[in-house]
PDB file of N, CA, C and O in Angstrom:
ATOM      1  N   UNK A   1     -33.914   6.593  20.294  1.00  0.00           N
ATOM      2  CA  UNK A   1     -32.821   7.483  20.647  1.00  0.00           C
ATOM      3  C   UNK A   1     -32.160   7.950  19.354  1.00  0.00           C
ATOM      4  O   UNK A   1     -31.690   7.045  18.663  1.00  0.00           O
ATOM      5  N   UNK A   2     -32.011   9.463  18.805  1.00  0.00           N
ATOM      6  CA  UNK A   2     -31.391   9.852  17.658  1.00  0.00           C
ATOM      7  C   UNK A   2     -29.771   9.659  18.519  1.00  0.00           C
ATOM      8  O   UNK A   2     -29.411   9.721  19.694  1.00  0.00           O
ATOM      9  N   UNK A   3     -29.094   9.396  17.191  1.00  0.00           N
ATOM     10  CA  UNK A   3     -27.980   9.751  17.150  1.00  0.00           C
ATOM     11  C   UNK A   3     -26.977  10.749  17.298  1.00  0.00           C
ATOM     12  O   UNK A   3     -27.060  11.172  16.145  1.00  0.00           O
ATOM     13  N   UNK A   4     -26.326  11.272  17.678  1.00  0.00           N
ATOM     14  CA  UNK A   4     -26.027  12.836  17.286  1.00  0.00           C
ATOM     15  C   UNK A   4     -24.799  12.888  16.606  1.00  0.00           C
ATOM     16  O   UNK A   4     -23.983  12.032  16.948  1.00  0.00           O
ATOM     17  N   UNK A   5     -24.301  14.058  15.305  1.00  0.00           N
ATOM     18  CA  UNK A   5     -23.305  13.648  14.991  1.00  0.00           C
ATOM     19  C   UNK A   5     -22.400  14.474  15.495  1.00  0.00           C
ATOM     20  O   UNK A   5     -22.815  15.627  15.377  1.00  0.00           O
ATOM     21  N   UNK A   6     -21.137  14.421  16.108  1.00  0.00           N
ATOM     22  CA  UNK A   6     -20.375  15.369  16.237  1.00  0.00           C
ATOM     23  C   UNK A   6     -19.436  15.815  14.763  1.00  0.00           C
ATOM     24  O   UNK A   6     -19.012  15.283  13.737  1.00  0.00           O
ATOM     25  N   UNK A   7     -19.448  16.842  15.288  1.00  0.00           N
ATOM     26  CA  UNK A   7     -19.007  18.407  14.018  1.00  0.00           C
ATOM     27  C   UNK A   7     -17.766  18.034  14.265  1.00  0.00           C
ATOM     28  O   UNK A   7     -17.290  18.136  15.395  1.00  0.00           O
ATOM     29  N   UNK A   8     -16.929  17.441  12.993  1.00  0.00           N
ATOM     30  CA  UNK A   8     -15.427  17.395  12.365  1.00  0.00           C
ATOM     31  C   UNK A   8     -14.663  18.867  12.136  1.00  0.00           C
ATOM     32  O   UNK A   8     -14.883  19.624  11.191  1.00  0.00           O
ATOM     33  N   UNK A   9     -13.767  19.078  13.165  1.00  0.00           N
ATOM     34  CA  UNK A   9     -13.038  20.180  12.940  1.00  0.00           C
ATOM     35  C   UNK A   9     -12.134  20.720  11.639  1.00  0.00           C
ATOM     36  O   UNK A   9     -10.927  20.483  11.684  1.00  0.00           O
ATOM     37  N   UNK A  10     -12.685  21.457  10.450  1.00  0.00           N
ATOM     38  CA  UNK A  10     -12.106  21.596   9.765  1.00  0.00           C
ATOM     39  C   UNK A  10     -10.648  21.898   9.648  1.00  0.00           C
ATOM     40  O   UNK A  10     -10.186  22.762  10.393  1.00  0.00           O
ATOM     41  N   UNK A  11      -9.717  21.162   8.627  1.00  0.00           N
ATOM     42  CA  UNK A  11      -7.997  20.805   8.966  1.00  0.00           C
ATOM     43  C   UNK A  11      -7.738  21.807   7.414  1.00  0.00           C
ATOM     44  O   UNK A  11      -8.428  21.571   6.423  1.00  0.00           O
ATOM     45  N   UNK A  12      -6.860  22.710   7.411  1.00  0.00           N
ATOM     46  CA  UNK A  12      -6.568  22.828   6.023  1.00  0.00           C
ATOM     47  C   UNK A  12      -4.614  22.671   6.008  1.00  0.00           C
ATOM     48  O   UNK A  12      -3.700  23.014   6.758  1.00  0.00           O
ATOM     49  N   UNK A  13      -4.759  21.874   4.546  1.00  0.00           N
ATOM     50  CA  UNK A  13      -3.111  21.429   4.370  1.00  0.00           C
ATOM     51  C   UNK A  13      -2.662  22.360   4.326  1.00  0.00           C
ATOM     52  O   UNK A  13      -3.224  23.370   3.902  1.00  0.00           O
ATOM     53  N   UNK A  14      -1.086  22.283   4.907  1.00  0.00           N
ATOM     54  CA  UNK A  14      -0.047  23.487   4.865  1.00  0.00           C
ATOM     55  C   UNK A  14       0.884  22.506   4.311  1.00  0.00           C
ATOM     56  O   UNK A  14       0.643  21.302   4.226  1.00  0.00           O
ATOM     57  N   UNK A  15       1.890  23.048   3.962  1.00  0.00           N
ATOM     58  CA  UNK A  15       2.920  22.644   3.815  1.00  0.00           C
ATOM     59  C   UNK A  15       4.323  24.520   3.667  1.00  0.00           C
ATOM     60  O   UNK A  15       4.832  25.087   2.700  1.00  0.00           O
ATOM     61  N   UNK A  16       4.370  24.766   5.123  1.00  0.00           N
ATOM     62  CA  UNK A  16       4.929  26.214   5.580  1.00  0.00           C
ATOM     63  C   UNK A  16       5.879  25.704   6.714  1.00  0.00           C
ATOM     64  O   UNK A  16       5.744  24.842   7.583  1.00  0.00           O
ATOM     65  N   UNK A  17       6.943  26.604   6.363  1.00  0.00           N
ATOM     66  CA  UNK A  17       7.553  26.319   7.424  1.00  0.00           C
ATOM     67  C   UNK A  17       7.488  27.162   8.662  1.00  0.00           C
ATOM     68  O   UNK A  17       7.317  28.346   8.369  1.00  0.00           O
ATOM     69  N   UNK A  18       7.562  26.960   9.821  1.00  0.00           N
ATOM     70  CA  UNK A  18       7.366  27.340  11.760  1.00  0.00           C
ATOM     71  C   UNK A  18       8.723  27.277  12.022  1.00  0.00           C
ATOM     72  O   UNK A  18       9.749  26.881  11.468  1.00  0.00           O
ATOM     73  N   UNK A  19       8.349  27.851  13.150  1.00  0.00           N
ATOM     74  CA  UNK A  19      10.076  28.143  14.623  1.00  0.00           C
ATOM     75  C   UNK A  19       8.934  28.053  15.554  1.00  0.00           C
ATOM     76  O   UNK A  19       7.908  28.691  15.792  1.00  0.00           O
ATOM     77  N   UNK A  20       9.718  26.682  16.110  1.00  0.00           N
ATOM     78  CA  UNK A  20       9.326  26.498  17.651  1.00  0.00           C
ATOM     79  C   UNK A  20      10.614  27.545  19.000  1.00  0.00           C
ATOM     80  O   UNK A  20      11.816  27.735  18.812  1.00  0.00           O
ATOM     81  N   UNK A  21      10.260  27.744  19.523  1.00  0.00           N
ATOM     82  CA  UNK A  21      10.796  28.395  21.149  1.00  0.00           C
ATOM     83  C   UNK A  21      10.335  27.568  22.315  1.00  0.00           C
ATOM     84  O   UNK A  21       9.237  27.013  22.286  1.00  0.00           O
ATOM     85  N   UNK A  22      11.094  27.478  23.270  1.00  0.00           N
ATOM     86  CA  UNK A  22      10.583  27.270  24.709  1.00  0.00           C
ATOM     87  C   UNK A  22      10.952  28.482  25.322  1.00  0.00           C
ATOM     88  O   UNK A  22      11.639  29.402  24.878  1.00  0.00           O
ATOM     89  N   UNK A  23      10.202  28.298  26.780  1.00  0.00           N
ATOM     90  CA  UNK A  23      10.447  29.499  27.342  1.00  0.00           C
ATOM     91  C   UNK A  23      11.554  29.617  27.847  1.00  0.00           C
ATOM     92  O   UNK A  23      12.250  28.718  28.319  1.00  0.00           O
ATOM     93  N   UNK A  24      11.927  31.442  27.733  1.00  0.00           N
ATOM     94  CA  UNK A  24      13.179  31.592  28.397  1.00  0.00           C
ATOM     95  C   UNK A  24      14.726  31.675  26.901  1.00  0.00           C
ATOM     96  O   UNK A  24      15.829  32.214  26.814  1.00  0.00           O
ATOM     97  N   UNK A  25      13.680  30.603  25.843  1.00  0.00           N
ATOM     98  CA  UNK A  25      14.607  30.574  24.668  1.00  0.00           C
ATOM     99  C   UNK A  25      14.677  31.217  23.693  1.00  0.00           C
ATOM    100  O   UNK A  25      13.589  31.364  23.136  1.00  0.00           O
ATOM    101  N   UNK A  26      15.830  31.863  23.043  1.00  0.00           N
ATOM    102  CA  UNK A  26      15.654  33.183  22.059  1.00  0.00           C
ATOM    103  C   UNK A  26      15.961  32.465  20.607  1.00  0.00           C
ATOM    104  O   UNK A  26      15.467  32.830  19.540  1.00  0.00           O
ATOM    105  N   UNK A  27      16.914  31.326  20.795  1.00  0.00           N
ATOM    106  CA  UNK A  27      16.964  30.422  19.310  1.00  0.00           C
ATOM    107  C   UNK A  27      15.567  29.571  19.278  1.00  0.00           C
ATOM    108  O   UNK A  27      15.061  28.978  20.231  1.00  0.00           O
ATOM    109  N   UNK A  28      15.153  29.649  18.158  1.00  0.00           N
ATOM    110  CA  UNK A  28      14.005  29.292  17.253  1.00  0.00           C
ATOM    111  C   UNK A  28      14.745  27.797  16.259  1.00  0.00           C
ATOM    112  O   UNK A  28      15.740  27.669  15.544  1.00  0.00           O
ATOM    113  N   UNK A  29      13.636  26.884  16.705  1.00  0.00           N
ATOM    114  CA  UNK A  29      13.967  25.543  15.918  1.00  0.00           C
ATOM    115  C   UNK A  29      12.951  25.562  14.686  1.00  0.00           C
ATOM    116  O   UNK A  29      11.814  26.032  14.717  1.00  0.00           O
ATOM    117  N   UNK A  30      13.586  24.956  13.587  1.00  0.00           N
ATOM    118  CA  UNK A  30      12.403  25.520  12.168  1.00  0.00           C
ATOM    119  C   UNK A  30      11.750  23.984  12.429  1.00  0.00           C
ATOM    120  O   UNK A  30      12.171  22.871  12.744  1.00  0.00           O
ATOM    121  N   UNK A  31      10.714  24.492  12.165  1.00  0.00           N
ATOM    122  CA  UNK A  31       9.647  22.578  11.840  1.00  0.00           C
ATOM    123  C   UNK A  31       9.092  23.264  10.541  1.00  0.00           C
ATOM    124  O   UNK A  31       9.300  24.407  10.135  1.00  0.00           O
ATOM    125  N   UNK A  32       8.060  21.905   9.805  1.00  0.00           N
ATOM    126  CA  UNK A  32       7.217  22.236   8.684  1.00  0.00           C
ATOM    127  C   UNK A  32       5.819  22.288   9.434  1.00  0.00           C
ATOM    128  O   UNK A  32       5.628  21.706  10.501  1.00  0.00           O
ATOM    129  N   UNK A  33       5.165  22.803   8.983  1.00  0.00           N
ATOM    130  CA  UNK A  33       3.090  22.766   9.601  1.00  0.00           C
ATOM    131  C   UNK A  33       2.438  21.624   8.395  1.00  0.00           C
ATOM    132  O   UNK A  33       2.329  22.068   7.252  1.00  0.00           O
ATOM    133  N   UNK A  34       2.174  20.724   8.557  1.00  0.00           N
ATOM    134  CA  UNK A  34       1.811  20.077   7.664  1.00  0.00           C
ATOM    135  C   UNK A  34       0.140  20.266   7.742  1.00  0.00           C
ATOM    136  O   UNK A  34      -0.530  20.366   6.714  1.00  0.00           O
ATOM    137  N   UNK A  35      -0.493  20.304   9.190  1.00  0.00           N
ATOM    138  CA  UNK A  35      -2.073  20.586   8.086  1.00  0.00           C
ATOM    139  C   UNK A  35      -2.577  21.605   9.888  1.00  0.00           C
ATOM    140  O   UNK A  35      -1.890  21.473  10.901  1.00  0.00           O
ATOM    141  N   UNK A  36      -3.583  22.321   9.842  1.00  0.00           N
ATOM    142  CA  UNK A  36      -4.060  23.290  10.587  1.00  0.00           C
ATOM    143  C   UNK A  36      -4.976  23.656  10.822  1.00  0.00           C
ATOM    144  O   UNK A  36      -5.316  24.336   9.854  1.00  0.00           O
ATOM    145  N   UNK A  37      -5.994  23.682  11.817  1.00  0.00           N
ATOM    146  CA  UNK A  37      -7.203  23.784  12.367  1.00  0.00           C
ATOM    147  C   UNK A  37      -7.837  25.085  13.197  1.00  0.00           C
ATOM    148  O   UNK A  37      -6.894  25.443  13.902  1.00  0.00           O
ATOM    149  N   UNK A  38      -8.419  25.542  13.336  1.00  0.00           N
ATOM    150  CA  UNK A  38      -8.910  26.437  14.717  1.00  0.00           C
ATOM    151  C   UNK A  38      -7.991  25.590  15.698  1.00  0.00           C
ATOM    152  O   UNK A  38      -6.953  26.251  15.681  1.00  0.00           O
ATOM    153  N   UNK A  39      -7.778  24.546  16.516  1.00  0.00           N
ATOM    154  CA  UNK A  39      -7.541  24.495  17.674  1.00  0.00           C
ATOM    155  C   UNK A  39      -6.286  23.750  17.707  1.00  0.00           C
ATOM    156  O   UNK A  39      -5.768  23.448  18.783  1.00  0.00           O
ATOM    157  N   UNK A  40      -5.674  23.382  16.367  1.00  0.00           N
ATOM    158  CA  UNK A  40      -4.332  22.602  16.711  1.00  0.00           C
ATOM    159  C   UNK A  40      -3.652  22.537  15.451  1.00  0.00           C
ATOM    160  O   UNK A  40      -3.756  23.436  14.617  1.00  0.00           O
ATOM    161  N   UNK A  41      -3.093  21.705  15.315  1.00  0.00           N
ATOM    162  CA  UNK A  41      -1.680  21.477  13.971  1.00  0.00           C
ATOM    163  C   UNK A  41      -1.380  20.436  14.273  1.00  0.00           C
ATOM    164  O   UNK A  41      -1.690  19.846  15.308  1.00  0.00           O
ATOM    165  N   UNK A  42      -0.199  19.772  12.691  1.00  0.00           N
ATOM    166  CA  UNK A  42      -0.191  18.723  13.085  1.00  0.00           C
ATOM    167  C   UNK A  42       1.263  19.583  12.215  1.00  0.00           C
ATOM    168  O   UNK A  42       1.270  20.476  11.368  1.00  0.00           O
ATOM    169  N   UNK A  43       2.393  18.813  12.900  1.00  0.00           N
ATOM    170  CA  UNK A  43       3.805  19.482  12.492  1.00  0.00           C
ATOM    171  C   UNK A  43       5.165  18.117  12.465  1.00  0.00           C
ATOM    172  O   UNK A  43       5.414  17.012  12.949  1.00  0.00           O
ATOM    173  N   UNK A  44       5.753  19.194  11.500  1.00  0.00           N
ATOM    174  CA  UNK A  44       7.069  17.975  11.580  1.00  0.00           C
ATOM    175  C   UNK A  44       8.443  18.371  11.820  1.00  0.00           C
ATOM    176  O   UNK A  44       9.116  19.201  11.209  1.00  0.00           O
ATOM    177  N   UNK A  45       8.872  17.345  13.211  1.00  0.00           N
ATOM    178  CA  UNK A  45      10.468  18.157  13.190  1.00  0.00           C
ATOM    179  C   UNK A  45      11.542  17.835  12.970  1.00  0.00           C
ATOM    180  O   UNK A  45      11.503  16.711  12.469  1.00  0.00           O
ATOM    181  N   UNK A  46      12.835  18.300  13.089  1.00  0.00           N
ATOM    182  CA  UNK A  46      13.812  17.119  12.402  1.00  0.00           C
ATOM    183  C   UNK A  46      14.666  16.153  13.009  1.00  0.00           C
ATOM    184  O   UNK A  46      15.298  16.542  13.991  1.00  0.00           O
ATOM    185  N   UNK A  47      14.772  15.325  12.745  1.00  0.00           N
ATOM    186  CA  UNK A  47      14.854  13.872  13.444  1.00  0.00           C
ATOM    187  C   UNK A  47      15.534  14.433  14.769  1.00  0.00           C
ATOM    188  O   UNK A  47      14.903  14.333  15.821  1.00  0.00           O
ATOM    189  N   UNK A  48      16.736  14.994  14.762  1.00  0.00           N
ATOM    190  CA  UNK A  48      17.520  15.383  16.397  1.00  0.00           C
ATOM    191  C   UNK A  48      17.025  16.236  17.281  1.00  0.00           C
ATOM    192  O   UNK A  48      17.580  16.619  18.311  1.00  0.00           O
ATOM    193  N   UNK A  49      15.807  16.583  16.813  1.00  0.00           N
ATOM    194  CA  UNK A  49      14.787  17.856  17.703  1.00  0.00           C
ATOM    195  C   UNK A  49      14.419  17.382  18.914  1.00  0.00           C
ATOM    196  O   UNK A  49      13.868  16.306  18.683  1.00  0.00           O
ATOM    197  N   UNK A  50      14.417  17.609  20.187  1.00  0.00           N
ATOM    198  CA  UNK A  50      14.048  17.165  21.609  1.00  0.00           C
ATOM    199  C   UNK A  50      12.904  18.396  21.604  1.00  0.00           C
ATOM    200  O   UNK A  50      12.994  19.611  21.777  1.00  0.00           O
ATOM    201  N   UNK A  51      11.884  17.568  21.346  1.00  0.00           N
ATOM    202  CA  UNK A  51      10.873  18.731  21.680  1.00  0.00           C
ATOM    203  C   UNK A  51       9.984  18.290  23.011  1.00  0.00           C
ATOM    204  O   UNK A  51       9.553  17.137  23.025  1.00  0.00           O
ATOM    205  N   UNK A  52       9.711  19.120  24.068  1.00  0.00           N
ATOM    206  CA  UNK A  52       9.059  18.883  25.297  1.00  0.00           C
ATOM    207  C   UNK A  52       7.604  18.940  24.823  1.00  0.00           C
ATOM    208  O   UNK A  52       7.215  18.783  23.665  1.00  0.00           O
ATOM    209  N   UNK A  53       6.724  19.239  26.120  1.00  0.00           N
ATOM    210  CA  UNK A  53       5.326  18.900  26.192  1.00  0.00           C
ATOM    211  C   UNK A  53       4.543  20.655  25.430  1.00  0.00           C
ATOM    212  O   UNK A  53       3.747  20.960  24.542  1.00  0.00           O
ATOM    213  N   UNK A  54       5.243  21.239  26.277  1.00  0.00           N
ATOM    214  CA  UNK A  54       4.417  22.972  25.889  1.00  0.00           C
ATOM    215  C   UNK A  54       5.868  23.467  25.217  1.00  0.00           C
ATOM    216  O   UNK A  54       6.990  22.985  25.367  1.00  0.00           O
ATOM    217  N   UNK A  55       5.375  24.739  24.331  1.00  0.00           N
ATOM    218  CA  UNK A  55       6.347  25.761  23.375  1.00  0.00           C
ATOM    219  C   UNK A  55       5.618  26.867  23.102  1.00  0.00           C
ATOM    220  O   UNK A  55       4.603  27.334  23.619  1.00  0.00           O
ATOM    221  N   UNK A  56       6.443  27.276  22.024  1.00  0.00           N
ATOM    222  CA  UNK A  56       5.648  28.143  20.912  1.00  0.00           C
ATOM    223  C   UNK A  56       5.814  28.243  20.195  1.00  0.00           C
ATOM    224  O   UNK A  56       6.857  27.674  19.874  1.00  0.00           O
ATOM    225  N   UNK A  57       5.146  28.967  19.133  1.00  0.00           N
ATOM    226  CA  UNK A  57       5.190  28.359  17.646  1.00  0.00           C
ATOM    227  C   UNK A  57       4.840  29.634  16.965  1.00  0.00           C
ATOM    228  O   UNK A  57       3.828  30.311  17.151  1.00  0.00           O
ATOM    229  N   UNK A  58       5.754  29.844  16.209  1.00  0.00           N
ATOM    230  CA  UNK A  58       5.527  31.038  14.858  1.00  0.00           C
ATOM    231  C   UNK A  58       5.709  31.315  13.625  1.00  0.00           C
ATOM    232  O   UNK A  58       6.862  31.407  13.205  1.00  0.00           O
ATOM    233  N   UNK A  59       4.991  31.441  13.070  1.00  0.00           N
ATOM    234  CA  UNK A  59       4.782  31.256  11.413  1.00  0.00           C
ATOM    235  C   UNK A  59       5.641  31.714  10.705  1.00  0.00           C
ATOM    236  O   UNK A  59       5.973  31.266   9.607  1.00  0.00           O
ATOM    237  N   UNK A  60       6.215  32.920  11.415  1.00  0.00           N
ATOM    238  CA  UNK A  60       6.785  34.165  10.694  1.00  0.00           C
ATOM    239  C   UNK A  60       7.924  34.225  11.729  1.00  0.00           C
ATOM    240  O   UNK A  60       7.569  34.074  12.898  1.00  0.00           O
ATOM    241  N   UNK A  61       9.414  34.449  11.459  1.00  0.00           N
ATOM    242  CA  UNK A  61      10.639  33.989  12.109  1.00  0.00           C
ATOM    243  C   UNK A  61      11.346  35.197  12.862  1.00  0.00           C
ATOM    244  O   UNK A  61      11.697  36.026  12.022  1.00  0.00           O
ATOM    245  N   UNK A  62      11.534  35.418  13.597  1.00  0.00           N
ATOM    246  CA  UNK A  62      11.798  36.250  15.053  1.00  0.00           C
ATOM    247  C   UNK A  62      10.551  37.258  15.040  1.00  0.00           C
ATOM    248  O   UNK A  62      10.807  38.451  15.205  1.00  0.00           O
ATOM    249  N   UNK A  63       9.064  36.817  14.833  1.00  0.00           N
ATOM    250  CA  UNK A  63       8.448  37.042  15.209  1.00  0.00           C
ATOM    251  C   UNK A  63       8.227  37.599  16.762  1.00  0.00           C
ATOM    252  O   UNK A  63       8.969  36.937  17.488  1.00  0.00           O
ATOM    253  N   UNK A  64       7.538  38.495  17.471  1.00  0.00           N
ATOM    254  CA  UNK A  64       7.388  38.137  18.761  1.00  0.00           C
ATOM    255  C   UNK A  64       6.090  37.572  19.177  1.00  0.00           C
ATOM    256  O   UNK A  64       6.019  36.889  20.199  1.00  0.00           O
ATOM    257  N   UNK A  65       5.145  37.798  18.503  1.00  0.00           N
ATOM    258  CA  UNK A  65       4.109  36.731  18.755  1.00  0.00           C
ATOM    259  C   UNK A  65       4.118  35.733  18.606  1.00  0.00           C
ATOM    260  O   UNK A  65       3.995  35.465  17.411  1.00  0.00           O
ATOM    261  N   UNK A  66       4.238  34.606  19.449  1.00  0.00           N
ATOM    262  CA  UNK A  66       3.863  33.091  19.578  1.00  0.00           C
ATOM    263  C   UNK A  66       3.017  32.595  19.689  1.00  0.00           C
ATOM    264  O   UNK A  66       2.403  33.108  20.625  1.00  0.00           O
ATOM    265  N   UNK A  67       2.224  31.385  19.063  1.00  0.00           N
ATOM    266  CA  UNK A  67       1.122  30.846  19.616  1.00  0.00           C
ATOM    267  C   UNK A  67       1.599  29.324  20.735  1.00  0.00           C
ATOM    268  O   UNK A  67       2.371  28.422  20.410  1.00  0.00           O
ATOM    269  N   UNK A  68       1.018  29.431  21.762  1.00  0.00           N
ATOM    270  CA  UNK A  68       1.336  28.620  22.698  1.00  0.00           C
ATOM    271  C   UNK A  68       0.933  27.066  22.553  1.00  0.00           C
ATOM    272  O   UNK A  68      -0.230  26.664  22.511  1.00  0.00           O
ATOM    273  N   UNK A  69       1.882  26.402  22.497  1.00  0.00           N
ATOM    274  CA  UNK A  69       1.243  24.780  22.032  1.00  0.00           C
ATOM    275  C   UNK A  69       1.395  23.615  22.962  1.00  0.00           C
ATOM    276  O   UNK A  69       2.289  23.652  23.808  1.00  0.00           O
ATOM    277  N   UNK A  70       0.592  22.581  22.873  1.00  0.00           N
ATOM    278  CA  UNK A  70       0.649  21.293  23.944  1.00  0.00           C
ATOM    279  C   UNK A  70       0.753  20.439  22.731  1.00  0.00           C
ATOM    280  O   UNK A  70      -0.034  20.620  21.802  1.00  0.00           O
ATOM    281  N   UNK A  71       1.792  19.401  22.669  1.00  0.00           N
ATOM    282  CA  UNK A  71       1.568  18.391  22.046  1.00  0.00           C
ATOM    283  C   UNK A  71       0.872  17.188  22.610  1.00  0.00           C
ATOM    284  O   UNK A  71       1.231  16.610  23.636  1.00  0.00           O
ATOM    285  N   UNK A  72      -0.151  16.858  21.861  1.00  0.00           N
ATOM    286  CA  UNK A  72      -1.145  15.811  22.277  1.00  0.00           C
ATOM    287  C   UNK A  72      -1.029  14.506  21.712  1.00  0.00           C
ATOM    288  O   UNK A  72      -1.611  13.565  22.250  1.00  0.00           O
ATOM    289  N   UNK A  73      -0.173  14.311  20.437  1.00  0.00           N
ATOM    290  CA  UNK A  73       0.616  12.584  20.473  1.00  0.00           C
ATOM    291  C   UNK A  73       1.756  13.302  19.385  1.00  0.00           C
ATOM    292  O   UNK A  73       1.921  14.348  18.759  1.00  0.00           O
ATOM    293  N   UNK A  74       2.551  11.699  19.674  1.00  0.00           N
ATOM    294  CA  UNK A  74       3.480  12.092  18.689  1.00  0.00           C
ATOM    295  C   UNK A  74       3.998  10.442  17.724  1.00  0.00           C
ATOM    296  O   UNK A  74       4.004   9.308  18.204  1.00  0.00           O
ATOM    297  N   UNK A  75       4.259  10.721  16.744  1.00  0.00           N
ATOM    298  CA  UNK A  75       4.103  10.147  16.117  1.00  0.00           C
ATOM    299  C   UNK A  75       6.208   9.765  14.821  1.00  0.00           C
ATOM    300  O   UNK A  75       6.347   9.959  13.613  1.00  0.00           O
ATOM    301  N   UNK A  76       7.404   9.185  15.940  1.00  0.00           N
ATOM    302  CA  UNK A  76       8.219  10.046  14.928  1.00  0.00           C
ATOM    303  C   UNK A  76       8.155  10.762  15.247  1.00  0.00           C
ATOM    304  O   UNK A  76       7.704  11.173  16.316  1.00  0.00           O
ATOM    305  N   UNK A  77       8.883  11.501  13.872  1.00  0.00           N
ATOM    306  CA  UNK A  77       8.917  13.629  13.913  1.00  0.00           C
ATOM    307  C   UNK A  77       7.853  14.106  13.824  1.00  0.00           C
ATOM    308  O   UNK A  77       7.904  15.335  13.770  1.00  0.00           O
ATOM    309  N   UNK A  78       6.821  13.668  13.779  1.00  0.00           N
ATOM    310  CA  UNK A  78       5.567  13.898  13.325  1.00  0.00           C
ATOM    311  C   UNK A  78       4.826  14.532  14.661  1.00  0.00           C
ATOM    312  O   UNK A  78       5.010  13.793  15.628  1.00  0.00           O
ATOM    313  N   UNK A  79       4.077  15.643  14.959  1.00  0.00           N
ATOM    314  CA  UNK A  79       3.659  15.346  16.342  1.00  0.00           C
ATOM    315  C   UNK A  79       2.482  16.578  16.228  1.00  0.00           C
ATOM    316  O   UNK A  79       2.700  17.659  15.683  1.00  0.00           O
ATOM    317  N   UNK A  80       0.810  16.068  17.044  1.00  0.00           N
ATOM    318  CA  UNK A  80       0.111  16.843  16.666  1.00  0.00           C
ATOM    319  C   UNK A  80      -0.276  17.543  18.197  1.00  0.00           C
ATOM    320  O   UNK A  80      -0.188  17.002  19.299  1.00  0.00           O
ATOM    321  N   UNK A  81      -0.711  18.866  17.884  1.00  0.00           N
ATOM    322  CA  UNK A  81      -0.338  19.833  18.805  1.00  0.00           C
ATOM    323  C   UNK A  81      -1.680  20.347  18.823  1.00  0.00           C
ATOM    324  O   UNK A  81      -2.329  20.392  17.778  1.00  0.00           O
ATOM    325  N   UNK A  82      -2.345  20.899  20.372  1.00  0.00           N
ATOM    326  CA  UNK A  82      -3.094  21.700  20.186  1.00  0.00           C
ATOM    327  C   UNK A  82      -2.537  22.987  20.541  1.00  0.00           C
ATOM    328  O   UNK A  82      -1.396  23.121  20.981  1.00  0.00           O
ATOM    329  N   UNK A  83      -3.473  24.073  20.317  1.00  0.00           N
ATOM    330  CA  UNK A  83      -3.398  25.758  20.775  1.00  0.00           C
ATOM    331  C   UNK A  83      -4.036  26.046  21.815  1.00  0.00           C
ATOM    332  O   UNK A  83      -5.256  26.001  21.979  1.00  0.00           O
ATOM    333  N   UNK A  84      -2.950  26.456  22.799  1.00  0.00           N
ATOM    334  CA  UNK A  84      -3.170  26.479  24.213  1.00  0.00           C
ATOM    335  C   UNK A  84      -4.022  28.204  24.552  1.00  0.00           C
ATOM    336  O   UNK A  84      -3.293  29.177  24.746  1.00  0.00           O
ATOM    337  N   UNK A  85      -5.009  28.303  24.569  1.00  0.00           N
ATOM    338  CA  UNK A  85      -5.622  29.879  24.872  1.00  0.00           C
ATOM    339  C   UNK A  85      -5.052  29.991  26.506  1.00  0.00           C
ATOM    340  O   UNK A  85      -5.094  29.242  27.482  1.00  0.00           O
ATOM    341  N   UNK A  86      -4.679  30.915  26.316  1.00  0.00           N
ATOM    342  CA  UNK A  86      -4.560  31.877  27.583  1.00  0.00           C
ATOM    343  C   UNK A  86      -5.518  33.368  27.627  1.00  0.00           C
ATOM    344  O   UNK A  86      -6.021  34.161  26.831  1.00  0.00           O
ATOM    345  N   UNK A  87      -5.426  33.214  28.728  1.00  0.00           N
ATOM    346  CA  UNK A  87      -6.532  34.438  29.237  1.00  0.00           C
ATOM    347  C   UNK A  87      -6.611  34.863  30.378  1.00  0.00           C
ATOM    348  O   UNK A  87      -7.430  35.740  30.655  1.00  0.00           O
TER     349      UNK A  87
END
């Protein structure tokens, strides 16, 4: 029986700062992006941040494009997120 290897999703470091939104919300919370993938991020927020399960997230600040996110653990402020496709 071969082995097979699964393909490591390439991560590249950021260190940029984001504005998270929920829906419905027009104030933008700043986090940092600490490293970034095709399908997720891994981000940091600041200690009094109540961040829920889904948001959005934008690079660039009253942006109107958001990218839609699920956080998948969290870690601390620390918390890594995938990118939710819609379609």
């Amino acid at each position: 029986m071969l082995a097979t290897k699964q393909k490591r999703e390439v991560r590249r470091r950021r260190h940029q700062s984001a504005w998270i939104t929920f829906d419905g919300e027009t104030t933008a919370r700043e986090c940092r992006v600490s490293d970034v993938s095709q399908n997720g991020a891994k981000i940091i927020v600041d200690a009094g941040t109540e961040i829920g399960t889904c948001f959005g997230l934008a690079l660039v600040p009253d942006h109107p494009k958001r990218q839609r996110c699920e956080v998948v653990w969290r870690r601390g402020k620390t918390l890594g997120i995938k990118f939710v496709v819609t379609g």
